[in-house]
N, C-alpha and C positions, 0 to 999 in steps of 0.2 A: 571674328577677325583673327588675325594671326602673329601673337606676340614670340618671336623667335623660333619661329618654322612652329610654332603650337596653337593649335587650334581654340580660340576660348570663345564659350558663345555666351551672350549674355540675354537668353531667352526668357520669355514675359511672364516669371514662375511666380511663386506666392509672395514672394520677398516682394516683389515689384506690387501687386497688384494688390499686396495688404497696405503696402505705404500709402498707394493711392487711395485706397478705402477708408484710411485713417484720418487722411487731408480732409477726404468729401466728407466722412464724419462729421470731423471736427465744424466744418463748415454748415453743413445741413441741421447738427445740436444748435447752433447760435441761430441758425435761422429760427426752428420749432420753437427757440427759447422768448421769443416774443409772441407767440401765440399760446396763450394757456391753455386751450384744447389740446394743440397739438404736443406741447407737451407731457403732460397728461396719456393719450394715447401713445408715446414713445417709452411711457414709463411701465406703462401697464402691459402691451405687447412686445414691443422689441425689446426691453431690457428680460423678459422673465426667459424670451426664447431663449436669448445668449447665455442666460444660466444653464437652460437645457445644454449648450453646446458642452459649454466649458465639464460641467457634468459627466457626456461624452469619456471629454478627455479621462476625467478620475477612475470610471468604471474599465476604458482600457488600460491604463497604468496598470494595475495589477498583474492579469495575465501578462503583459508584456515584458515590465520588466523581468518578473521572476524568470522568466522562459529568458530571456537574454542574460540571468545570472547565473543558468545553469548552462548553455550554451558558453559563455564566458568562463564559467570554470574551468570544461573542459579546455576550452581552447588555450587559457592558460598553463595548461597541466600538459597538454602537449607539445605546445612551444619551448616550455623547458627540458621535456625530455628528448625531442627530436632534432629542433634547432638550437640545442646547448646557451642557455642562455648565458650573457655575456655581460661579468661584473660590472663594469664602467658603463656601459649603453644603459641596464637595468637601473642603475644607480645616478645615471643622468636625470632619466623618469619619472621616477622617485621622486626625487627631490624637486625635482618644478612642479611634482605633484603638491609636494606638501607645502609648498613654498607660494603655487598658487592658492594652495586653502587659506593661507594663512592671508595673505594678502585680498582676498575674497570677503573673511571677516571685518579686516579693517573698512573696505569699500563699502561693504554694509551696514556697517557701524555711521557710517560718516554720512549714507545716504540720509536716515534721518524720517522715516516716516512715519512714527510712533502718532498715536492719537488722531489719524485721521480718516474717518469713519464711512467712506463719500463711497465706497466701491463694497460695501456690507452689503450681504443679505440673508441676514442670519435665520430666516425663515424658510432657505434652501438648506436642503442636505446634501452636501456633495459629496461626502462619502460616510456613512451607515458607523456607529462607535461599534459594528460588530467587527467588521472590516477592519477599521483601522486599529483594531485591538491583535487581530492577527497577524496582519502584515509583517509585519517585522521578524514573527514567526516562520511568517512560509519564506521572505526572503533568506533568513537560514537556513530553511531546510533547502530550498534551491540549493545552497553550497554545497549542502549536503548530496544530494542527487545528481548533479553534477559529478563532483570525487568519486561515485557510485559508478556513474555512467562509462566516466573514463578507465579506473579500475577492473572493470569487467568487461575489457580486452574485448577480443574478438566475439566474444555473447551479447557486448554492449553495442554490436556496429548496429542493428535495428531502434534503441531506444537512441542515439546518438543521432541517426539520420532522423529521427522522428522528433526529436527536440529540435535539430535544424530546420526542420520543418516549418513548426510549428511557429517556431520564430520570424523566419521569413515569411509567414502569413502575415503573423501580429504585427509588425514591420510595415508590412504593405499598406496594412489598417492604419497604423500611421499616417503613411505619405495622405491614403483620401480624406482621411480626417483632415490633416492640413489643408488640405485643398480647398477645405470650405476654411478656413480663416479670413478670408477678405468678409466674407458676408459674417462670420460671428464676432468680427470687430465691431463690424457697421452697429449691429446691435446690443453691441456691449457700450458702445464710446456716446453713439447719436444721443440716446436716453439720455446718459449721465453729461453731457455737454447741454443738452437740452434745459436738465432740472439742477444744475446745479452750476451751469456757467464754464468758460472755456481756461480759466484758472485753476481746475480739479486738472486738466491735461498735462501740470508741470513736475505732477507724482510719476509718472508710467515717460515722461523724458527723460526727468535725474537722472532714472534706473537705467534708463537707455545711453546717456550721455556716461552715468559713473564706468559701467559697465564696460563699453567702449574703452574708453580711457584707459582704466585698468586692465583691460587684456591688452591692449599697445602698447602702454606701458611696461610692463611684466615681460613681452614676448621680444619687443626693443633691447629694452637692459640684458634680458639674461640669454635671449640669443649672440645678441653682439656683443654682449660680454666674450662666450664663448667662441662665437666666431674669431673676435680681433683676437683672443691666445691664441687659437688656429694659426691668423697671419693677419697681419693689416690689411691683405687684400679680400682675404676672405668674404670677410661680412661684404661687400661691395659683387665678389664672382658670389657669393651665394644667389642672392639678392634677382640679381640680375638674371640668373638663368631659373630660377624658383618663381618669380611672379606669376607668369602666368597659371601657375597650379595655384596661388595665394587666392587671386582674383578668381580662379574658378568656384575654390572653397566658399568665399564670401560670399558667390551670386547663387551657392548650396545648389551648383550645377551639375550634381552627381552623375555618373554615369559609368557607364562597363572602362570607360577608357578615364577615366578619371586617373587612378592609382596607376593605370599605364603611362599619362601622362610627366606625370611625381617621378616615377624611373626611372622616364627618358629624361626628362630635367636633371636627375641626378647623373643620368649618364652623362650626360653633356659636360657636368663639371667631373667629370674623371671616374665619375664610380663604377663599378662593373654591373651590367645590368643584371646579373642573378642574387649579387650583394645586394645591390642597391632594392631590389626589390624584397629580399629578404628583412634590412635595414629597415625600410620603412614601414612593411607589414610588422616588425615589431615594436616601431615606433607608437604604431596606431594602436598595437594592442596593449604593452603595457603602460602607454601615454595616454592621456585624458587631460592635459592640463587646460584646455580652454573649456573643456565641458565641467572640470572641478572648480575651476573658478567666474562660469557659469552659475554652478547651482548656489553656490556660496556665498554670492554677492546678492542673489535673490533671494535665497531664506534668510539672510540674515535679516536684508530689508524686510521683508515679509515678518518675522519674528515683531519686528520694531512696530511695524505697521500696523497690524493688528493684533498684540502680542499674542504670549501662548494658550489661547481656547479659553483660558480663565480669568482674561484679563490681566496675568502680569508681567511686573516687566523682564526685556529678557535677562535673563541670567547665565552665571556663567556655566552651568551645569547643559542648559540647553544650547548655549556655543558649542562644548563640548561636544554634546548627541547630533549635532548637526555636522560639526565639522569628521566626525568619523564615522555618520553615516553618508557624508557625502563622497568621502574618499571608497566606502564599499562600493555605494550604487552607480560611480561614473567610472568604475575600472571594467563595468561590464561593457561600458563605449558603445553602443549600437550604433549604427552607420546610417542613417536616413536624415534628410531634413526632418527636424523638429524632434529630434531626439535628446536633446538637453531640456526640454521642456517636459518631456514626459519622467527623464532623470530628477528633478524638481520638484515635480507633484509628488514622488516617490518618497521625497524628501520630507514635506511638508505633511504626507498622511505617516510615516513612522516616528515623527518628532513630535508630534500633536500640536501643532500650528493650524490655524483657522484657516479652515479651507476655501474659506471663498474670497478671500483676501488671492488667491489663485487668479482672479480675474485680471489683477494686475500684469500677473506672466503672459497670459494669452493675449494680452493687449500689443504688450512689447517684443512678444516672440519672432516675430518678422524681421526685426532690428538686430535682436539680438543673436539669432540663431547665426548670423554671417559671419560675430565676430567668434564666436564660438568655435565654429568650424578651419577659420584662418590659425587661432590660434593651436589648436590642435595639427592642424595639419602643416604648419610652422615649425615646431618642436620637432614634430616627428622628421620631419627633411632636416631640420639642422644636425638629430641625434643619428641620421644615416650619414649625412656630410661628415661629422664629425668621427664617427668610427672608422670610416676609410683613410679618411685624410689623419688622425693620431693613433690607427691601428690600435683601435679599441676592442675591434670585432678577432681579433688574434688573444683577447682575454677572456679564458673562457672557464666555467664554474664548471665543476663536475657534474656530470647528467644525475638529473630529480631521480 
């Protein structure tokens, strides 16, 4: 359909078709859940496959992020030095970055899941104590290799297209992975709705409801904060010519015309379209705040939920490790459905949180990914709006 001469489709993607799998789920657990055979065979087959999936997801997480944090370097490293980055816009960023950490913690904190043991299976390994002893390591050195890649100028254009690469393979691995989420819910939810009653499903909605909440919340207040100093009419012409790109983010409708979409909305409200596309590409890159306050709302529950690997509670040390590994891992921003989710798991293997408590994210990632995506891509339109409209984008730092 067409909200403002803009095309938005709202086609049958995973989002749609996981909610329905989670409905029929939930429906078909209460049914099994009266027959003990059947139960029984849901616990024994379907539930162990969904570990396999979720599994899946851990073993790519690796490759993936680090390739998107060397990727992410450079692109950082060239955005400063070629399109002058610009104090006010960068420090827009910033700050709803940290601002959504910070408010991520409290949602998690508040969520409350400590001590409830119904989605364990501690007789999975879902990622190896070799692995997760590393990680944290190769994610530095990604930083590392990255500064490398870009540094070494025109020598580095073969290792730089080949990180690009590789990325946008790993990426793609992504999307098919997601693709089977409708069926590795069926087999993560049916089991546990089956042996354990349709009460256990009120863990994986908080998260979904908190969750929610607090990115409209957050993107509410401190957009319209900002907007209405703009102008009282602002926040209302934002609004009004941005939805249709809002609703696209949310139904994670990606596509080549997507970000073309975002510019020409932004043109419409007066931006120039080479600004305004410049604005928003840096929006996207040095912004993450719905993917930071994404992953921070979910480890912290996750923390609470099955605490840290040894049983204790969480503390404030592991707030700490979490809230500034989350601001590392989500500034690399990868662009596909279901990439906050794989931001998370990233999360959850270099903070030593029990990973299969992970099963809760894959549950709710359908849900969650929408707002995640809105909220990002909110920020980022406001922080182009706003640099044209208070000539922000006329303040500019000396080149990196």
């Amino acid at each position: 359909m067409l909200i403002h001469g803009i095309p938005v489709k709202f086609k049958l993607n995973y989002v749609v078709t996981t909610g329905l799998s989670f409905l029929i789920s939930i429906l078909l657990g209460v049914f099994l859940g009266y027959w003990k055979t059947g139960t029984l065979l849901a616990w024994t087959l379907l539930f162990p496959t969904g570990l396999i999936y979720v599994k899946l997801f851990f073993l790519l997480t690796v490759p993936l992020i680090c390739m998107e944090v060397v990727c992410g370097t450079v692109r950082h490293l060239q955005m400063r030095r070629h399109a002058a980055l610009r104090g006010r816009l960068w420090s827009f960023n910033t700050f709803n970055d940290l601002g959504a950490a910070v408010l991520g913690i409290v949602g998690g904190l508040l969520i409350g899941f400590s001590g409830v043991p119904v989605f364990r299976a501690a007789t999975v390994d879902f990622a190896s104590m070799t692995l997760r002893t590393f990680f944290p390591a190769l994610l530095l050195l990604s930083v590392v290799v990255g500064f490398g890649a870009d540094k070494a100028g025109e020598e580095g254009k073969t290792a730089r297209r080949f990180f690009q690469s590789m990325s946008g393979v790993l990426c793609c691995a992504g999307e098919v992975l997601m693709k089977f989420l409708p069926v590795g819910v069926f087999f993560l939810v049916c089991p546990v709705v089956a042996r354990h009653g349709v009460s256990v499903m009120l863990l994986p909605l908080k998260l979904i409801l908190f969750t929610i909440f607090f990115g409209l919340f957050y993107a509410f207040l401190v957009c319209g904060y900002f907007l209405y100093r703009c102008g009282k009419d602002c926040p209302g012409h934002f609004f009004r010519y941005f939805k249709p790109v809002l609703l696209q983010a949310f139904s994670n409708s990606y596509s080549k015309m997507f970000e073309e979409n975002a510019v020409r909305s932004l043109q419409r409200m007066g931006v120039g379209y080479a600004k305004g596309q410049e604005e928003f590409d840096f929006g996207r890159l040095f912004g993450s705040t719905g993917t930071v306050l994404y992953c921070t709302v979910a480890c912290i529950a996750v923390a609470q939920y099955s605490g840290l690997g040894s049983g204790l509670e969480l503390s404030l040390h592991a707030v700490i490790g979490i809230f500034l590994w989350v601001l590392l891992i989500s500034q690399t921003n990868p662009d596909f459905p279901g990439a906050g989710l794989f931001c998370a798991l990233a999360v959850i293997m270099v903070t030593g949180l029990r990973a299969e408590a992970a099963v809760l994210l894959v549950i709710c990632e359908w849900a969650l990914s929408g707002i995640r995506s809105v909220v990002d891509v909110a920020f980022a339109g406001t922080g182009a709006y706003l640099a044209d409209k208070l000539g922000w984008d006329k303040e500019i730092k000396g080149d990196g």
